[in-house]
N, C-alpha and C positions, 0 to 999 in steps of 0.2 A: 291697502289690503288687496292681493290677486283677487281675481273676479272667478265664480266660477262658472264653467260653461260644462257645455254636454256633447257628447260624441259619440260616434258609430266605429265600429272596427270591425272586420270579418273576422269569423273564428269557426271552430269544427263544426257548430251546429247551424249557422248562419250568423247572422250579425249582433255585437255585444254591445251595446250601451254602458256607456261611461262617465262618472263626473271627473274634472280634473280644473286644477288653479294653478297656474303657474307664475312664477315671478319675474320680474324683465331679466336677474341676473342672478338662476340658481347659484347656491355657495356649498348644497349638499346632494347628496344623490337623493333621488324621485323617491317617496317613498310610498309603496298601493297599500290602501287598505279590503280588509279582505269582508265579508260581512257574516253574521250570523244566519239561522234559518228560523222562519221561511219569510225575510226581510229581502232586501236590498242595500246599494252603497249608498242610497239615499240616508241613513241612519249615520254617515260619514257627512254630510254635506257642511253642518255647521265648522267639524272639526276641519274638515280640507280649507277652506276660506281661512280660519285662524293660522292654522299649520303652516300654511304654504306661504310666510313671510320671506325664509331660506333656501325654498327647494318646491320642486315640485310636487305634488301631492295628489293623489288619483284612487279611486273606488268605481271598478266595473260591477255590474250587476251579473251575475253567473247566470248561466245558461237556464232559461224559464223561469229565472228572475225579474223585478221590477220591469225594466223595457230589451231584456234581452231575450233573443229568438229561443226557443222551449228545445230540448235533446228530444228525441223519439223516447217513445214510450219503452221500447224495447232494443238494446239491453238496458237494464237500467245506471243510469247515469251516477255517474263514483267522483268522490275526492279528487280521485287522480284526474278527471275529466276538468273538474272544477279549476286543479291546480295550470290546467293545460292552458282555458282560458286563458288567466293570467299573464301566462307567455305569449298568446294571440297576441292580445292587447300591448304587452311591452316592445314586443317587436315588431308589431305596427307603427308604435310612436317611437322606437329606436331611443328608447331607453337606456341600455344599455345597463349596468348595474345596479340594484334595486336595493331600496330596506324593504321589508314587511310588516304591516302590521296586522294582527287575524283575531278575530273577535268572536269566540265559540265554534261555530262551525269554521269558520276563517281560521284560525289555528291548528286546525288541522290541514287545511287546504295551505296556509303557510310553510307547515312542516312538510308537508308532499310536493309543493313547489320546489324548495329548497334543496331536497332528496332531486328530484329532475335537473336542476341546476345550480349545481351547488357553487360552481365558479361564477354566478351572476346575480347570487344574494350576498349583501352586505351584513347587518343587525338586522333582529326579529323582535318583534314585542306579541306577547298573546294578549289579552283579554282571556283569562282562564284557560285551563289547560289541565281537563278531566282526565282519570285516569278510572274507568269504572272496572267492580268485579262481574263474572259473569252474569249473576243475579241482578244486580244491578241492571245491568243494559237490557236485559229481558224487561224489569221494570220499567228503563226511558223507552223502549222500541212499543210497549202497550200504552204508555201514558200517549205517543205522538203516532198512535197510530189513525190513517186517514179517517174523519167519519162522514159519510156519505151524505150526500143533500138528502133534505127532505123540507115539507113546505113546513116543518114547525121552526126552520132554521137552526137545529140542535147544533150543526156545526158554527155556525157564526156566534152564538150564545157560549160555545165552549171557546171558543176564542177570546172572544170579550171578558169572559171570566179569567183567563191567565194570563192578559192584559196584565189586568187588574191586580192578580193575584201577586205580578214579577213586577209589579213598576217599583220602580228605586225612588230613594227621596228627591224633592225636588220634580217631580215627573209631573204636568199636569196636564188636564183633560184633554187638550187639545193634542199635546203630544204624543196622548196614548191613542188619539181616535188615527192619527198618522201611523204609528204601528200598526193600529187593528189593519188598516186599510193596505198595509205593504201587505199583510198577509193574502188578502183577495185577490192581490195585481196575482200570483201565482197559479188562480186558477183550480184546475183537479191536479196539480203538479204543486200541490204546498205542501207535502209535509218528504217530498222529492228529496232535500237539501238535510234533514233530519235521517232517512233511513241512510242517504249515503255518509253520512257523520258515523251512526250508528256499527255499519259494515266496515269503517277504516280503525274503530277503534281499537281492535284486538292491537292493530300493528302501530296504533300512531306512538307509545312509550318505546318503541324501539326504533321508531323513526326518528323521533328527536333526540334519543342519544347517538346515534350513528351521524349527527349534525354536527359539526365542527364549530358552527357560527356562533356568537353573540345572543343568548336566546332570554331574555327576561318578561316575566311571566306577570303580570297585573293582577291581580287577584280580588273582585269587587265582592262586596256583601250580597252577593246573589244564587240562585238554584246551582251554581257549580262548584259552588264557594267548599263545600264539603271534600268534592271529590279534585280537586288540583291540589292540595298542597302534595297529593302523591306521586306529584309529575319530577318534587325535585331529586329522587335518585336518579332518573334521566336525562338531568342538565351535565353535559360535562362541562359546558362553558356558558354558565348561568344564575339566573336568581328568581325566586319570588318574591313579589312588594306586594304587602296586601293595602286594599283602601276600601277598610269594611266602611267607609262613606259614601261609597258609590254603589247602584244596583242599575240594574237595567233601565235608561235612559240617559243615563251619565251622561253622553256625547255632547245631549243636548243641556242639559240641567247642570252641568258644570265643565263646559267647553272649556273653558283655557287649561283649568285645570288638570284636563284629561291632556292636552296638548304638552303644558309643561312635564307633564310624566312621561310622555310617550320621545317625547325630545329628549329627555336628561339621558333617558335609556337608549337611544340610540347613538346620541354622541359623545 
């Protein structure tokens, strides 16, 4: 099994942080995984080690993610920023042709990658792929709106609680307190990765039909589970597979499993 190691690349806001596993003799194109908010690619780590039997396999951290350098606070940091990384990082390591894989906020940052380069994405896989109404999104942008320190800790207790509230089967304590804790590595820039999700949605259903690509959509038993299956009148070259077995921790609580899904659909 490739080893996985850790790297640095320069990119628009300074330097990005990377996991990546390679094998002596890739046999498929590299494929990145993109992560949700307000996480990191470390939520990828078990699945890169498994994956990267065939090909290379890679999860950078976005800008004021896990160990990468934070955007200024003003203008505020968008999708399209997100997707840009991406290309930092592949044209640093001279990648060359990519799959994608985007996991909630990753999926849209897959589709807006794609949309920037469409002649250097291969197949895309989502992990859900929301389609909200206006009311709705008014709803997620109040549920994840920042809440400010204070010494009773009201924001680390609300964290801890939606932990809790989103862990998938299979998920246990120790892998939840890694969650809580990617949320911290963020800093006053956690819920950064959420408003810019929030801000791309109007447009991301018309992003991904104006994609030509290969786009199959994962569909787990979890908080988005409601709103993707209305992503499939925007597939023109696509599918949804649901696996109401999986919720949030999947990666880890059923690794291969998520590997063999995400391989079948790519190749």
């Amino acid at each position: 099994m490739p080893k996985l190691v850790r790297k640095y690349v320069d990119g628009q806001f300074g330097q990005i942080h990377l996991r990546i596993a390679e094998p002596p003799q890739p046999q498929r194109r590299p494929l990145a995984c993109l992560h949700m908010s307000p996480k990191s690619g470390r939520i990828f780590s078990r699945f890169i080690e498994q994956a990267a039997d065939d090909r290379i396999v890679l999860a950078h951290d976005y800008p004021g993610y896990g160990e990468s350098d934070p955007p200024p606070a003003a203008p505020p940091v968008t999708i399209e920023d997100y997707a840009r990384s991406l290309w930092d990082v592949a044209d640093a390591l001279q990648l060359g042709t990519i799959d994608l894989l985007g996991y909630h906020t990753g999926s849209e940052v897959a589709a807006e990658a794609a949309r920037q380069r469409p002649e250097q994405v291969g197949s895309i896989v989502m992990i859900s792929a929301p389609v909200f109404t206006p009311d709705e999104l008014k709803q997620m942008q109040a549920t994840y709106e920042p809440v400010p320190l204070d010494l009773a800790g009201t924001r680390f207790r609300k964290m801890w609680d939606m932990v809790v509230h989103h862990r998938g089967p299979g998920t246990d304590l120790e892998s939840m307190a890694i969650s809580f804790a990617e949320n911290l590595r963020a800093g006053e820039n956690y819920e950064w990765g959420h408003r810019a999700a929030f801000e791309y949605a109007a447009k991301y259903p018309s992003v991904v039909a104006s994609l030509g690509h290969r786009i199959t959509v994962l569909m787990p038993g979890d908080d988005l589970a409601e709103f993707t299956p209305r992503i499939a009148p925007f597939l023109a070259n696509g599918a949804i597979i649901a696996h109401p077995e999986w919720g949030h921790g999947f990666l880890d609580a059923h690794t291969q499993a998520a590997v063999t899904a995400v391989k079948s659909a790519l190749d």
